[in-house]
C-alpha positions in Angstrom: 110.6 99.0 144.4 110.6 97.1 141.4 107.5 95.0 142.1 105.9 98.6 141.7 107.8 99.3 138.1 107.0 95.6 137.0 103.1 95.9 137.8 102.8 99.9 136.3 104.8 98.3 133.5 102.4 95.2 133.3 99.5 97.8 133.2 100.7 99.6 130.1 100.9 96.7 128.4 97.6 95.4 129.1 96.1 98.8 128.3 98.4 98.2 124.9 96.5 95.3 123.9 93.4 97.0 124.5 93.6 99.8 121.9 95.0 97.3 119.7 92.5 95.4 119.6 89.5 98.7 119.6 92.3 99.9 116.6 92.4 96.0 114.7 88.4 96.7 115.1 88.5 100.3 113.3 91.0 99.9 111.1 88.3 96.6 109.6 85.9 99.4 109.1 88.5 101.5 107.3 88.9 100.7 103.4 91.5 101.8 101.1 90.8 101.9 97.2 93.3 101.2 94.0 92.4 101.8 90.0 94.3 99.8 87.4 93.8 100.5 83.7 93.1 104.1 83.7 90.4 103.4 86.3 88.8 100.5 84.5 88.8 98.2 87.6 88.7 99.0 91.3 89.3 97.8 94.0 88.4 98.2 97.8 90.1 96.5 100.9 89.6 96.7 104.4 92.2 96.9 107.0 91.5 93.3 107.6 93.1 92.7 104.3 90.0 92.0 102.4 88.5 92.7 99.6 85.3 94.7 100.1 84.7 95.3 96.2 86.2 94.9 92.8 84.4 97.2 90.2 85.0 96.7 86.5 83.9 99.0 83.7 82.5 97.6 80.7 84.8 99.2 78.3 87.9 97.3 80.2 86.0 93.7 79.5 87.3 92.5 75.9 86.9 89.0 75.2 89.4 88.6 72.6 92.3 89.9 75.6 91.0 88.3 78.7 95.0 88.0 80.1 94.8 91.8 80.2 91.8 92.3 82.0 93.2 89.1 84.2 96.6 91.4 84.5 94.5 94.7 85.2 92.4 92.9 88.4 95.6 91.7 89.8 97.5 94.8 89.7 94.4 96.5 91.6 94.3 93.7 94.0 97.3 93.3 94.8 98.2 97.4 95.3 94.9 97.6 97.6 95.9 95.0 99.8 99.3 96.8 99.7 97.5 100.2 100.6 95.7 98.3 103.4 98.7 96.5 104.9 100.1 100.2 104.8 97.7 101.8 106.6 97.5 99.2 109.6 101.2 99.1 110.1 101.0 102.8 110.0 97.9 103.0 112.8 100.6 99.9 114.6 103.3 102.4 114.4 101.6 105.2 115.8 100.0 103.2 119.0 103.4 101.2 119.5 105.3 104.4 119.5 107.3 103.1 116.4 108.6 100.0 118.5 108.3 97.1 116.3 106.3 94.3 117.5 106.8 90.6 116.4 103.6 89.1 115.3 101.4 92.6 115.8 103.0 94.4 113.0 
């Protein structure tokens, strides 16, 4: 009897690890976007957690305050990588049932 429950079990999570890795494959196509600065710079991530494109408006580029403009790229980095680390661990949460997963999520 439990030779049955241990291969159904066994099953599950090898059928697991294949939407996992068909989601890890989707959620690289999927980008999330953050502004800084009123919108000056942008910046898109992947759910890979990389940067697709940074997009920066001539009006935000001022040579005499380059630390700002420094500040303003960081800010949209580091909130889009936020937004994309968010995203995956929400599409995680959803397959795993909420069960956390060491190393997966």
């Amino acid at each position: 009897m439990m030779g049955g429950n241990m291969n159904k079990m066994m099953k599950q999570v090898q059928k697991m690890q294949q939407e996992m890795v068909k989601l890890q494959e989707e959620l690289g196509n999927r980008t999330v976007e953050s502004t800084a600065g009123g919108g000056v710079v942008k910046v898109v991530a992947n759910g890979k957690n990389e940067i697709i494109s940074v997009e920066i408006k001539p009006e935000a580029v001022d040579p005499e305050d380059v630390e700002m403009l420094q500040d303003l790229i960081q800010a949209a980095v580091n909130e889009a990588l936020k937004k994309a680390q968010d995203m995956v661990s929400q599409e995680m949460s959803r397959l795993t049932g909420g069960i956390k997963i060491p190393g997966l999520i």
